[in-house]
N, C-alpha and C positions, 0 to 999 in steps of 0.2 A: 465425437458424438455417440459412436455406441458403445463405446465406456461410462458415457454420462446416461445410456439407456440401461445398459447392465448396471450399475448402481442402484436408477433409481428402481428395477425389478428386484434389487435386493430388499431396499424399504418396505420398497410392496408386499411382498410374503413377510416382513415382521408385523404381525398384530398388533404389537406395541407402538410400533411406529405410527401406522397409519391409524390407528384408534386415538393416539398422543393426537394427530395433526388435523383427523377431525373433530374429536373435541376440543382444543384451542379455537378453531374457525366458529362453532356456535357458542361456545363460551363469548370469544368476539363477536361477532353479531348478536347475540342478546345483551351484551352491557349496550353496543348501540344501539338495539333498538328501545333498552333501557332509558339510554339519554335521549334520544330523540321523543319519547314520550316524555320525559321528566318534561324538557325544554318547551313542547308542545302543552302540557299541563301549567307551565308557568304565564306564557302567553295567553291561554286564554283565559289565567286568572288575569293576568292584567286589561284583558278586552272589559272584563264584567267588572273592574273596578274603574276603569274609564269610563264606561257607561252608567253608574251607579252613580258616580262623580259628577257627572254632567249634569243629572237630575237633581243632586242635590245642589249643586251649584246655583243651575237657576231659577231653583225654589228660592235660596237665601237671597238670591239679589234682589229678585222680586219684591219677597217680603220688607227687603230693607228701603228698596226704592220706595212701595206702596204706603209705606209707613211718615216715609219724611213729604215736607209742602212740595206741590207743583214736580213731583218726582223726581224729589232729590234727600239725598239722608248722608248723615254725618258723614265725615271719611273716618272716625275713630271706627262707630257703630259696624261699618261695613269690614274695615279691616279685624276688628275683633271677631266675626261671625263668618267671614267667607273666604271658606277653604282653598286651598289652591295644589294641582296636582303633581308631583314629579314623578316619575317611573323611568327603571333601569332594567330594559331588556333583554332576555341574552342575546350574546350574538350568535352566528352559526355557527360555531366551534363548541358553543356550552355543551352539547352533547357528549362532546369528547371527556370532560374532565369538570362535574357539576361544581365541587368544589364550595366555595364561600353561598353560590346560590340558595343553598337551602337551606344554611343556617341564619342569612341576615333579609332583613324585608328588602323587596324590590320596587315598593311603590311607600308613598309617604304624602298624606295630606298636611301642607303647613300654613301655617295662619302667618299674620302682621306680628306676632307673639314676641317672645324670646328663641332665638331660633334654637341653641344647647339645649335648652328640656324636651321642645321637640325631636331634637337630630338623637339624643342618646336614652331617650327615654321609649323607643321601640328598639333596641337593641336587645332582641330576645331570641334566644338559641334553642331551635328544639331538641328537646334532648333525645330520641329518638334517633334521628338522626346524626348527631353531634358523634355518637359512640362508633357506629359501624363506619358511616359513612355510605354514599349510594356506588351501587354494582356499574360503576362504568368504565370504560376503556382504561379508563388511566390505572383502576384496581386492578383490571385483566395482565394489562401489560406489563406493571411494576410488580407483581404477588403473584400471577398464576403464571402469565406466561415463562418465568426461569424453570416453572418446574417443567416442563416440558419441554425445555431444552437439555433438562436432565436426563428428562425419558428418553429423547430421541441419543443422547451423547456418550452417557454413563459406560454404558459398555463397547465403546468406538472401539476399543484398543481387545479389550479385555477377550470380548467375544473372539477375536482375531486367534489370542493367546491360547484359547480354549480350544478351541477346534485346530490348533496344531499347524495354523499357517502364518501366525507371526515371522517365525523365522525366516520363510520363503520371501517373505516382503522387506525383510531387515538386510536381505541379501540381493537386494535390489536397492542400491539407493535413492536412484533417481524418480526410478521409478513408485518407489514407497510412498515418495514426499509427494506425487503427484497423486495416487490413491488417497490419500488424507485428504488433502484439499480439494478433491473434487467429495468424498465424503462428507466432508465437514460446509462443503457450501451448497451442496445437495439439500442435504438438512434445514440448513440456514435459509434459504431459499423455498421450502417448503413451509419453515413457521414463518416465513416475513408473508408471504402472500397468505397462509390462513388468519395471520392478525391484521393485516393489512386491506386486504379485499374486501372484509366486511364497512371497515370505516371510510374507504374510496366511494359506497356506496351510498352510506350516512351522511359523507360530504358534501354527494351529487341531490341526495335530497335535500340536504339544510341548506343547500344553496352557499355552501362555504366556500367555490374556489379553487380554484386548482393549486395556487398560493398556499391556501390554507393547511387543504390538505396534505400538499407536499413538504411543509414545516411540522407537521405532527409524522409524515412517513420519516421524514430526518430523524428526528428526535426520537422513534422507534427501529431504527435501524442501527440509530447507535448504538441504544443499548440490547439490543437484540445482540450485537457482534459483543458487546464487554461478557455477556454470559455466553458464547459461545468459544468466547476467547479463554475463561474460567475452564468452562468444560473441556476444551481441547489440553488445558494445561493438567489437571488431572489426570482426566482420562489417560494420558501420557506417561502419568506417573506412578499412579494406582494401579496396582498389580491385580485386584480382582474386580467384579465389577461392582459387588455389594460394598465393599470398600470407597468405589470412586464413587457411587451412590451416595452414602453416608458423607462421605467430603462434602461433597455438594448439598446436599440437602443442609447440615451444618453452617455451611456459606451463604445459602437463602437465609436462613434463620437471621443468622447474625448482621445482613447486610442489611436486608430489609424489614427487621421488626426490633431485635437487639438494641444495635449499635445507634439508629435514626431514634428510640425510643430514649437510650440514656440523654443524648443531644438534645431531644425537646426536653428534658428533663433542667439539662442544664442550661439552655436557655430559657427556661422559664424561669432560675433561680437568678439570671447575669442581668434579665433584663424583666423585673417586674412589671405587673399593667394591674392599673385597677380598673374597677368596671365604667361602663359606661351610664349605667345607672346612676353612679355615683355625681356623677358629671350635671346630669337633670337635676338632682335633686341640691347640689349646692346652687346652681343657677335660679332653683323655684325659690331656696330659702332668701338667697339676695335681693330676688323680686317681693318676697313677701313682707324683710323686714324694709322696703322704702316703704311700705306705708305706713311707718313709723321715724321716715326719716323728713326733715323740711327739705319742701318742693325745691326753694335753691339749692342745698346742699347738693338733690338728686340732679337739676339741669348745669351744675357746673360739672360731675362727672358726664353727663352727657353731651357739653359743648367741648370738654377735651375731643373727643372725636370726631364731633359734628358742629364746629366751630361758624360755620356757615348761617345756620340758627342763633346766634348769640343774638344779637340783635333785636327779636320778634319782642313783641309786646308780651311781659311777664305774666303768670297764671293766678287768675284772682278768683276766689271761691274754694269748697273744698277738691273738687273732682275738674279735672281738664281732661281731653284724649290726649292730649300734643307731651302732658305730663305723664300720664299712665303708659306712652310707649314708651318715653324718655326714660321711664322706669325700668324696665326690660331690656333696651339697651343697655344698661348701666349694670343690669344684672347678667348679662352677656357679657361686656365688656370686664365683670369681678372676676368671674374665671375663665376667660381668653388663657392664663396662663398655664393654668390647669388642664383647659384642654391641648392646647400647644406640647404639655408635658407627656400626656397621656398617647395623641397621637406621633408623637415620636419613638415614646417605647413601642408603640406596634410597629412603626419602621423598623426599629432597633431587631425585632425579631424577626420580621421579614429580614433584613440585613441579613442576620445571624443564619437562620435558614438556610439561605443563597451559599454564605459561605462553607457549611454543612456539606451541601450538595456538590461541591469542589471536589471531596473528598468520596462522598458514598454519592453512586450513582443511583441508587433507590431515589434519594432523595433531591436530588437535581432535578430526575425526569418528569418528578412531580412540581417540581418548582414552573418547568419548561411549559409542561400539558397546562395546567392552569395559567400559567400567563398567557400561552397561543388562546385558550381556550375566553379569557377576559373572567375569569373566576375567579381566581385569588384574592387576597387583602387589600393588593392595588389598587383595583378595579373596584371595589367596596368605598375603597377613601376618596377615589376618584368620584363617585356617585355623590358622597359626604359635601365633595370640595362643589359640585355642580350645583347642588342643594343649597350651601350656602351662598353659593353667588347668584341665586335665583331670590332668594330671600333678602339679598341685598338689592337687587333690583327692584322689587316690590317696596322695601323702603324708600327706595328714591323717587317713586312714582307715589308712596301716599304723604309724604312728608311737606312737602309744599298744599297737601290739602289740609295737615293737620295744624301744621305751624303759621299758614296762613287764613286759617280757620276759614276754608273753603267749603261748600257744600261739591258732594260727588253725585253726577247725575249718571243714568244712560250711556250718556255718549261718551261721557271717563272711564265708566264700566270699561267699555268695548274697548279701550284703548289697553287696559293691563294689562303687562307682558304674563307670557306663555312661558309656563317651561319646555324648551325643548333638549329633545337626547340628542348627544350626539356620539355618532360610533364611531369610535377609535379603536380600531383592532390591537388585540394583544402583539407585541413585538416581541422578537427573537431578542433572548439577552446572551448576546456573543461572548461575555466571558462565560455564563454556563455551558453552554453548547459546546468550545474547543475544550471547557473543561471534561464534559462527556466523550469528546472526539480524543482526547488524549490517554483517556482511559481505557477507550475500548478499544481502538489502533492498537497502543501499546499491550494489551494482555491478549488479543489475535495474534499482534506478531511475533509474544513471546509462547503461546499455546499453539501457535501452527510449526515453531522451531521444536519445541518440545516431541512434536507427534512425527518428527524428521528422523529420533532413534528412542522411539519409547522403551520404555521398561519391559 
């Protein structure tokens, strides 16, 4: 114990040190309290679009109800006209790691429509945004926090060298080895609790969990030990300290901006994606040329699907509703493949990603923080998949009013399903994790043998 007090009274009187480890700590509490505003700014866009909704909502039923005899109006007229809401919250972890949040909508009003022109047709990135990306935990930790394991490491060995008591320590074995690692985890120990503390507290306000937050202290702990494992193996090896500096700093570079930037390069070339724009707009032109195609032609692709409707009495005149969804269906149903295609190549990249992050742990711990955090692509297509199966349940709630040319009153109103959210927490993805755990073991245990007979 008062070796691990002389130690840390040695940090103490370096300025470097202790100016490193407090600004790391507000560095990390201001990306948190960065996210927890982001997060708190997205909630309460979504209260005011909830409530905006509301009003519009039962303005349109109104109006549709009031319109039709004895209060009741078509079930085409009302499914054309009345909105309906989903919204995707964050969870209390978005703080940590905003991620996909701020560049895809988290609310979406959808009609009886085509549901493709709706789903990909707000698919809008700010660009703003899209370039830097927002100042949160997961920036601090993957990009600032290694330099500061620089600062604190860089001259572990060298400063020893300099002032002429290397040798005295080289001539101690046992003892040497033990000076190191209480050095080395002195350090370590001082940047885990200034990166850590702040978001234990971001945790306790967002109501994240003890769960929670002990899955993002994991996943920062790991790679916390992979750059201190870097640095201990340098420092070991590097004869000066501007030297073991320059290493390291070189090793940021290329870990985390270099190497993860040729990778999305190349993934972007292995696994193309076209837009999602693209996707609306072949869906709209399918819908638009049935109104040049005959009514049968369009209800036999729509009874491949919905074969349950064959039977209904055929559509006589120019306009039906039962045919104008059947239309839209159909136009849904033309590029089902396309979009099938499209959301696979984004799998495809996320895949690729993951496997990326195997190798460079820059890029893992971002993979890790966004999935704890429910920010990622995942959790975008998951919103996608809850979307359409909300839009599928609306169709089967107006479909027997259209095809049984039902009038919809009141008290049918009241009956349409709700979209509801449901939270599902980001999960740990256990081949990343021991992927990081492998990495960052193995380079502590080969940089704490290293600094056992340094240079």
């Amino acid at each position: 114990m008062k070796t691990l007090i002389f130690e840390l009274r040695q940090v103490a009187h370096s300025r470097l040190a202790v100016g490193a480890v407090v600004l790391l700590a507000l560095l990390c509490a201001l990306s948190v309290w960065t996210g927890l505003q982001a997060v708190g700014q997205q909630r309460a866009a979504l209260e005011r679009i909830a409530a905006s909704h509301a009003q519009d909502y039962a303005a349109i039923a109104a109006k549709q109800l009031k319109g039709g005899a004895g209060g009741a109006a078509e079930a085409g007229s009302v499914g054309y006209y009345l909105p309906h809401l989903t919204v995707n919250p964050p969870s209390p972890l978005a703080f940590v790691a905003i991620g996909q949040r701020d560049l895809q909508p988290q609310a979406l009003r959808v009609r009886l429509l085509g549901l493709h022109s709706q789903l990909y047709e707000s698919e809008a990135i700010n660009p703003e945004l899209a370039m830097p990306g927002r100042f949160d935990f997961a920036f601090v930790l993957v990009f600032l926090a290694p330099l500061f394991v620089i600062a604190l490491m860089h001259d572990l060995v060298s400063s020893e060298r300099e002032a002429g008591r290397l040798r005295l320590l080289a001539s101690l074995p046992a003892a040497a080895a033990n000076t190191w690692r209480r050095r080395v985890g002195l350090r370590y120990g001082l940047v885990w609790l200034a990166a850590l503390l702040p978001v234990g507290v971001g945790a306790l306000v967002a109501g994240a969990g003890v769960a929670g937050f002990a899955a993002i202290a994991l996943v920062a702990t790991l790679y916390l030990a992979f750059w201190f494992g870097l640095a201990s193996w340098v420092a070991a090896r590097a004869r000066t300290s501007s030297s073991s500096a320059a290493i390291l700093l070189a090793c940021l570079v290329g870990l985390t901006m270099i190497l993860p930037t040729l990778a999305d390069a190349a993934i972007a070339r292995l696994s193309p994606v076209s837009k999602g724009v693209e996707l609306a707009l072949a869906q709209r032109q399918a819908v638009h040329s049935g109104w040049d195609i005959p009514k049968p032609e369009t209800f036999e692709k729509f009874f491949r699907s919905h074969p349950e409707w064959k039977d209904t009495p055929p559509v006589e005149g120019r306009f039906h509703w039962k045919w104008y969804y059947a239309m839209h269906q159909a136009g849904d149903d033309a590029v089902a493949a396309d979009v099938a295609q499209y959301r696979a190549s984004m799998q495809a990249r996320e895949d690729w990603t993951a496997r990326v992050g195997l190798l460079l742990a820059s890029v893992n711990v971002q993979v890790l923080l966004h999935r704890l955090a429910d920010t990622d692509l995942l959790a975008q297509l998951a919103y996608q998949d809850r979307i359409a199966a909300y839009h599928t349940q609306l169709r089967r709630f107006f479909y027997p009013y259209l095809f049984e040319e039902r009038a919809m009153t009141q008290d049918d109103l009241a009956k349409l399903p709700r979209f509801e959210h449901v939270a599902v927490p980001g999960g740990l993805p256990v081949r990343q994790l021991l992927a990081l755990a492998v990495l960052a073991f193995a380079l502590l245990a080969i940089g704490l043998r290293k600094l056992r007979a340094p240079r």
